[in-house]
Structures are given as C-alpha cells and as structure tokens.
N, C-alpha and C positions, 0 to 999 in steps of 0.2 A: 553609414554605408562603407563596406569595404573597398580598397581599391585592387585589384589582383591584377599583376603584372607578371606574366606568364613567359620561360622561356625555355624552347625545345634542345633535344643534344645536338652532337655533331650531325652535320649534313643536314638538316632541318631550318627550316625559316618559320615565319609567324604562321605561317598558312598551315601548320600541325597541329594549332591552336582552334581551325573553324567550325570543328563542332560541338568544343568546350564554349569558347566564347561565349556567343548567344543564349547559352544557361544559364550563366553566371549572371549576366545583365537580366536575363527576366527574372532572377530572383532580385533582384532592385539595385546589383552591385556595378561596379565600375571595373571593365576589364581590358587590358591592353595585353596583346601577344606581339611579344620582342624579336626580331632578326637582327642574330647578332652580327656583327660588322664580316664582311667575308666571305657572305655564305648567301644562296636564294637572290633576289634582289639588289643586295649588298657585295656581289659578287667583283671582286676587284679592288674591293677597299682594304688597303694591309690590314691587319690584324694579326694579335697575338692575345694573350689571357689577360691584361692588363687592358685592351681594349674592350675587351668584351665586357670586364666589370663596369667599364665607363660605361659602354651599352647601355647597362642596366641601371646605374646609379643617375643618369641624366634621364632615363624617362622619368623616374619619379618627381626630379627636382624640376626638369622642366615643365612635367603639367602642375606643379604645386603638390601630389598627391601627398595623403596622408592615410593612417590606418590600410596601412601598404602590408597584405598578404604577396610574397616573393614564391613562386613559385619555380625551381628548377630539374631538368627532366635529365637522366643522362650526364653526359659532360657536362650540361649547362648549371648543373649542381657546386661545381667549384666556382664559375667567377658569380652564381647568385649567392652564397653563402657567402663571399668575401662584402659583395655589394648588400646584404645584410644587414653587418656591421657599420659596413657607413653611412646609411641612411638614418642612424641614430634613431628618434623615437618619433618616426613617421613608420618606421616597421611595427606592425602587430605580430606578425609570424611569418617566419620560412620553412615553406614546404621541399623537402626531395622528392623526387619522383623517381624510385627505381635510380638513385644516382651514384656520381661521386659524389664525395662531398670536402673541400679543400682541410690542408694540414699545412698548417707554417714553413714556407721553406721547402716542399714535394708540391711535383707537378701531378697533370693525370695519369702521364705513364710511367711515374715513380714507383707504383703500388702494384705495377706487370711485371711482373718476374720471370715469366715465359712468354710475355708478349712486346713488351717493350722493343726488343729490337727488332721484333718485325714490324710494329706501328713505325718506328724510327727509319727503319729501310724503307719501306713505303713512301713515308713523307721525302725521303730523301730519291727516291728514284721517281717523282713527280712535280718534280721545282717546287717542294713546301705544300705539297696538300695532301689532305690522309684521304687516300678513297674511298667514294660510298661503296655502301654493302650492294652485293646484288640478292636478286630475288632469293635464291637458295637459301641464304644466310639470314633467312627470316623464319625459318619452316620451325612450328612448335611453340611457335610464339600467340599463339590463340590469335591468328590475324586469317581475313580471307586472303583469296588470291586480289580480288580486286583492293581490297586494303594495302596489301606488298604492291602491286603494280603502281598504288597512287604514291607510296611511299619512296620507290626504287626513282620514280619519274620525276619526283621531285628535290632529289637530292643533288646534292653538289657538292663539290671537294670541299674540306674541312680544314681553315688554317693550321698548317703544321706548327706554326709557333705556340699557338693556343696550348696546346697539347705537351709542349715542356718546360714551359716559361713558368717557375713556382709561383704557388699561391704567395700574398701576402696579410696576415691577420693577426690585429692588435691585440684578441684579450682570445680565451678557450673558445671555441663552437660551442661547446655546452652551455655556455649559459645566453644563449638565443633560444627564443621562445619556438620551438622547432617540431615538425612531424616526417616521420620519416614513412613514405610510402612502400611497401616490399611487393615486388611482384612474382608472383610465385613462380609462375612458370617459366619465369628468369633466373629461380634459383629459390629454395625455400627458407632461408636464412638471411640475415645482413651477413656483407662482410666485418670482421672485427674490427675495424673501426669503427663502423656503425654501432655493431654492440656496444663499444666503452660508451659513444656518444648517448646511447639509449640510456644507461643508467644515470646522466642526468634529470632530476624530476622535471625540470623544464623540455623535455623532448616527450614525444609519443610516439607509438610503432601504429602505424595501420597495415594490414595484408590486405593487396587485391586479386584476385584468382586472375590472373590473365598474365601477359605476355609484357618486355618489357617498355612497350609502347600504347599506354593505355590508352590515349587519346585519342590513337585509331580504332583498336578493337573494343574499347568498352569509356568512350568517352559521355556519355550521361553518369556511366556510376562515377567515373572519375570526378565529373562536374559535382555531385551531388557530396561526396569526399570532401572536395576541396569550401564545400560550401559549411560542411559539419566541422571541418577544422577550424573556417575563416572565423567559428563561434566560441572557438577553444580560450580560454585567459589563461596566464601563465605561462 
C-alpha cells in the first residue's frame, strides 16, 4: 500500500486536497493532506521554509509511514523536495505538481527576476505575509467561477519567510525517484531547471491540459496520475 502525503502551494491548506483524497483511499492507498504551519488552520504559527519541511518530515515519521509517495503542488514543491531527501528510504517517489522545485542555497523568489521585488514589497507592506491572489488572477486557468470563488475564500496570507529563507539539500535532486507534473495551461514547457532535472533517467515528465491548480479543475485525472506514478520503480 502506498502512503501519499499531499501538500498544497502558497495560500492553501489541506482542504485543496478533498476531492483528490477520497480516490486515492478507494484505490486501497493511505492518504494524508498536509497544512503547512502558517497558513488555513495553522494560521498564527510562525513559520518560515525550514518549518514547513518539518511539516512534512514529521507527518511521515509520526504516523510510522512507509512507501511514502511525497506529493508537492506550487511552492510546496521546495520544502517537499527537501523533506524527500530526509525521509531516506520510506520515500518511493516525489511528485511536483506544476511546481517549484528547491536548489541548494536559492530560495522561491531567487529564480523571480521580475518578480521578486514585488513578492518582497508585498511581504513587506503586510507584517510578513504574501497575499492571496484574487479572483481575476485565476482567469485561463481552466477553473469555474465556483472553483476561483472556493479557492479565493479559502485562502490566507502566506508566511513571507517561507518564501526567502534558502532551501537546504545534501546530495542532487536528480537522483530522487521523481515525476514532474507540467500543466499546460500554466505554461507549456518546464522551467530550465526542471529541464536539466528531466534529463535525469530517474525523473519523468507528465503533461496535464489544465490550469495550474489541478486539484480543483481536474482532480480525478490528477488522482488517477498520481496513482499511475505511485506504480512508477526507479
């Protein structure tokens, strides 16, 4: 049985996860969706990128899990790629979803070259939180209106720490057993980091025609994805 421990980007909590979940378990698997410290729920507990890996490294070690599929969406692509690596060989595979994905020493708005100082402003004209998006800033994303409205409604400011605080990682990304999900309508290409990371034989490229929030607008194929990769060796 795999165990899939799922975790959403910025502004999101586990609850982006509820109509992946319930697939995943009727296919016979074990699935936990993560809120990382900060954020939904969690709202109020300091947090920076160093907790959010803890996030994710302590749900596996605290329920015992093993054949731990690591799923991260977005932001949550750097501290689940870091938490990857530490969970040693209770990981089977880490999935990206449409993400970042971390680099030794670069945080997530290292790689903004024309955004960074406005994520930076932002964070800084809000006592440390990056704002959610509004509705507008969803449009083209292959989502309904009622999709953006549950999205926009559910969101919360996003620890500004998180977001500059550098990754930290012992050995290459590449040689984790990895799939990268691209979603099209977010862009039809990886970024080139993703590229070099692809030409590891240990990673995979999937494309899904949708938007960069799959969970909402096409979360059965996304489930049935994740359930194709959780079968992936290597």
């Amino acid at each position: 049985m795999t165990e899939f421990v799922l975790v959403a980007g910025a502004w999101l909590g586990s609850w982006a996860w509820d109509e992946v979940v319930p697939e995943l378990r009727a296919a016979g698997h074990g699935a936990r969706a993560v809120t990382l410290s900060g954020l939904a729920e969690k709202q109020g507990v300091p947090a920076g990128q160093r907790r959010h890996v803890r996030d994710i490294v302590d749900v596996v070690e605290r329920n015992g899990l093993r054949d731990v599929v690591l799923v991260g969406h977005s932001y949550a692509g750097i501290p689940t790629g870091q938490a990857a690596e530490l969970i040693g060989d209770r990981l089977a595979r880490v999935v990206f979803v449409d993400s970042s994905v971390p680099a030794d020493g670069e945080s997530f708005v290292s790689g903004w070259p024309d955004g960074r100082a406005m994520v930076e402003g932002a964070i800084a004209g809000t006592g440390g939180f990056w704002p959610p998006l509004t509705a507008p800033d969803y449009a083209g994303q292959g989502l309904t209106d009622e999709q953006i409205t549950r999205i926009v409604t559910g969101s919360t400011p996003h620890p500004g720490a998180s977001l500059t605080e550098p990754a930290e990682l012992s050995r290459p990304l590449g040689e984790l057993p990895a799939t990268y999900i691209k979603c099209l309508l977010d862009g039809a290409e990886p970024g080139p980091d993703v590229a070099a990371l692809l030409t590891s034989d240990r990673w995979r490229l999937v494309e899904m025609d949708t938007g960069h929030w799959p969970m909402f607008s096409q979360p059965h194929e996304l489930a049935r994805v994740l359930l194709t990769e959780a079968a992936t060796t290597g």
